[in-house]
C-alpha positions in Angstrom: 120.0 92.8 72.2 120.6 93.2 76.1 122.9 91.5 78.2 121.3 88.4 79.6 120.7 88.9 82.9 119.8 92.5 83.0 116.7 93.4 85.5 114.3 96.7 84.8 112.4 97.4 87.8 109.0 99.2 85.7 107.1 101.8 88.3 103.7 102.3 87.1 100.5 102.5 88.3 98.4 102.0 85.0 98.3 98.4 84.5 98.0 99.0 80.5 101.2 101.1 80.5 102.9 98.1 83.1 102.1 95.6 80.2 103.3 97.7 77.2 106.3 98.2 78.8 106.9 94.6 80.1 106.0 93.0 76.7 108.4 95.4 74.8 111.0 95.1 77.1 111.4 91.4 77.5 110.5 90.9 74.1 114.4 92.7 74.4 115.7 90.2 76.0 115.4 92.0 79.7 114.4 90.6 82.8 111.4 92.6 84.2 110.0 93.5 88.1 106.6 95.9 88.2 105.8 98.0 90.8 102.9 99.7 91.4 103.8 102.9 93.2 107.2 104.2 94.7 106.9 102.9 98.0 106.1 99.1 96.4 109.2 99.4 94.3 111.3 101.0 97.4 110.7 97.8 99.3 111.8 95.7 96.1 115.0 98.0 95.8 116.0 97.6 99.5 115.5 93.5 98.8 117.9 93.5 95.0 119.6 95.9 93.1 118.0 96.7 89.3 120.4 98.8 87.3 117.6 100.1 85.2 114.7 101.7 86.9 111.8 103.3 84.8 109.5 104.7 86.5 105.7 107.1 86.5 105.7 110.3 87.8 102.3 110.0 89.1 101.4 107.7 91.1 99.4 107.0 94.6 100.9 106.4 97.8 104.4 107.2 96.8 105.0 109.7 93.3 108.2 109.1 91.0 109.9 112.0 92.2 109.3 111.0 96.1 110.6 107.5 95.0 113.6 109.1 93.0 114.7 111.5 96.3 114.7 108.1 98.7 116.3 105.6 96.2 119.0 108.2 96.3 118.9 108.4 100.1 119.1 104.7 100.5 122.9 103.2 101.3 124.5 101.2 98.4 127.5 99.7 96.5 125.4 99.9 93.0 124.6 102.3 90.6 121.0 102.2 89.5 120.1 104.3 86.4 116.5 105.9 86.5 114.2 106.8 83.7 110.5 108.6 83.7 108.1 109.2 81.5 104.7 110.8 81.5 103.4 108.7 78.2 104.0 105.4 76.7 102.8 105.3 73.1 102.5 101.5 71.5 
C-alpha cells in the first residue's frame, strides 16, 4: 500500500493507456494527475511537485524524452522520480 498522499503525474497520450494506468494506480492507494503530452504535464510540474512521474515516449506536441530533458532543466528543491514505458498490458 502507498503512502497517503503520494501524487503520480501519468503522461500519455492514448486515453485507454491514461485509464489503465489511473485505475490501477489509485486502486493503490495513489493520488493521480494525467497529462496528455510533455508540454501539458510541463505546465502542471512548474504549478506542484509529483515525486512519481510516468510518462509515454511518444507523444504530440512534446515527446517523453523532450519532457524528460526540460523537467531536468527546470529549477527545484524536489526530487521527482521518472518512469517510461512504451506498453501497458492489463
Amino acid at each position: 500500500m502507498s503512502p497517503p498522499g503520494i501524487r503520480i503525474l501519468v503522461i500519455e497520450d492514448d486515453l485507454l493507456s491514461q485509464a489503465i494506468l489511473k485505475d490501477a494506480l489509485e486502486q493503490d492507494g495513489y493520488s493521480v494527475e494525467l497529462a496528455g503530452n510533455g508540454r501539458e504535464a510541463l505546465g502542471l510540474c512548474q504549478q506542484e511537485h509529483f515525486p512519481i512521474i510516468i510518462t509515454d515516449w511518444e507523444m504530440p506536441e512534446m515527446d517523453g524524452l523532450e519532457f524528460c530533458r526540460a523537467m531536468r532543466a527546470m529549477p527545484s528543491e524536489h526530487y521527482s522520480f521518472g518512469s517510461s514505458a512504451k506498453y501497458v498490458q492489463a
